[in-house]
N, C-alpha and C positions, 0 to 999 in steps of 0.2 A: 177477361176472356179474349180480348184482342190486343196481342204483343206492340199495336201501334201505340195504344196508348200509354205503355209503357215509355215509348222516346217521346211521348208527347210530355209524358210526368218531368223525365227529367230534363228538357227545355224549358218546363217552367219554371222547373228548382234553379236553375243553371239564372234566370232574372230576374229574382224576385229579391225581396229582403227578409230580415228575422222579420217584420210585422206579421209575416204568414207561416211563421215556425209553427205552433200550434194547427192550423190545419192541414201543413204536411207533417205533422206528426202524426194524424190519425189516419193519413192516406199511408204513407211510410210503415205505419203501424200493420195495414192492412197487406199491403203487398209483403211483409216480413210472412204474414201467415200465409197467406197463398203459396208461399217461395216453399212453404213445408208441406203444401200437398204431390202425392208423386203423380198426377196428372198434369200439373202444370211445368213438369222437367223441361220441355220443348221450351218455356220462358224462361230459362237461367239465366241466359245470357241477358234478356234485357231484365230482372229482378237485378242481378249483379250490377248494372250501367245507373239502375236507379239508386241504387245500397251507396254505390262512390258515388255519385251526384249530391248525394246527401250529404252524406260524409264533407265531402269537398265544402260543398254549401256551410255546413254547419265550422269547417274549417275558418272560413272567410269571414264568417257573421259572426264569429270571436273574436278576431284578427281585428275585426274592425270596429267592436262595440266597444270595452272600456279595457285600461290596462294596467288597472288593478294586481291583476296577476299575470304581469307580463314575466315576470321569471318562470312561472310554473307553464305558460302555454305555448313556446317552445318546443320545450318538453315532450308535451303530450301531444304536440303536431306532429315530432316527429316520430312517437310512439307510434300514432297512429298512419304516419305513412309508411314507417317501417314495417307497420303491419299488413299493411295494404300491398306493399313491396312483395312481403314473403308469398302471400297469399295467392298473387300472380305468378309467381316463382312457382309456386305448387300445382296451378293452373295449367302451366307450361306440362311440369314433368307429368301431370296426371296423361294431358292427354297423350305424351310420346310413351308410356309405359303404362300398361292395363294391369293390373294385380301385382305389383313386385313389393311384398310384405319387406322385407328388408329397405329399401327407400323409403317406405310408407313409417316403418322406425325411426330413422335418420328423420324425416321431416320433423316426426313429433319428438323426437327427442332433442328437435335444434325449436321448437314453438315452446318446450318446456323450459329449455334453459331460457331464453330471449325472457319469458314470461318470468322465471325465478329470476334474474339478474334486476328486472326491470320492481321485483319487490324488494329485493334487496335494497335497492338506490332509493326508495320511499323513505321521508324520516322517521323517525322511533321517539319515544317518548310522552309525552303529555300530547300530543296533539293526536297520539294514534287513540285512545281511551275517548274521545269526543267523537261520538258520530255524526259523521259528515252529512250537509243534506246535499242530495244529489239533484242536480236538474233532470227531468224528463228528460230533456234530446240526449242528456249524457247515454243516461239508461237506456235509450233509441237505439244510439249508436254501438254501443258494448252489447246489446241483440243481435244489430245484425253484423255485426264484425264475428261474431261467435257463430251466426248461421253462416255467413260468408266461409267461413273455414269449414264448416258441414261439407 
């Protein structure tokens, strides 16, 4: 209910380490739902500041834990900055152009290809038949990256 604590959220995220991934996952968690009430619209802007703080964090706490899969996390850094990228980009045009259905096309039909290309380049085979376990923050982040674009 007060937008402070919102920059307060993400100055914490911004110092801390994964030891506390788990309970900004449940804080994380909570402001993803709030972000979906239409009373809370006045706090976009700081839901959005927390959503990339996250993100960002969750970026760096990979980056820096093991590197195992350092060929695949590249990758998916830059998936997700390029997402992040577009997403701003959208941000931009939203607010210089109020209702132009025709851009509002072009954006999703440039998030559809980005998105079909990006399954494309996944590999095929035996390893797509094994289901993958996913981490929670993964599953965190791929929420709010898909409310993010709401």
């Amino acid at each position: 209910h007060n937008p402070g604590v919102l920059s307060v959220l993400s100055v914490v995220m911004r110092h801390t380490s994964i030891q506390v991934l788990p309970s900004l996952h449940e804080i994380v968690e909570d402001v993803l739902v709030q972000s979906c009430d239409d009373f809370q619209e006045s706090n976009a802007n700081g839901f959005l500041r927390v959503f990339l703080t996250f993100l960002t964090c969750l970026r760096r706490w990979q980056d820096g834990s093991t590197e195992e899969d350092s060929s695949e996390e590249p990758e998916q850094s830059k998936t997700i900055l390029e997402q992040l990228l577009e997403y701003k980009r959208c941000l931009e045009v939203a607010q210089n152009l109020e209702d132009d259905e025709p851009l509002e096309e072009e954006i999703n039909e440039k998030m559809f290809t980005s998105e079909q290309s990006r399954c494309e380049e996944e590999p095929t085979g035996e390893e797509e038949s094994k289901p993958k376990k996913v981490e929670p923050s993964v599953k965190l982040a791929v929420a709010v990256l898909e409310r993010s674009l709401h």
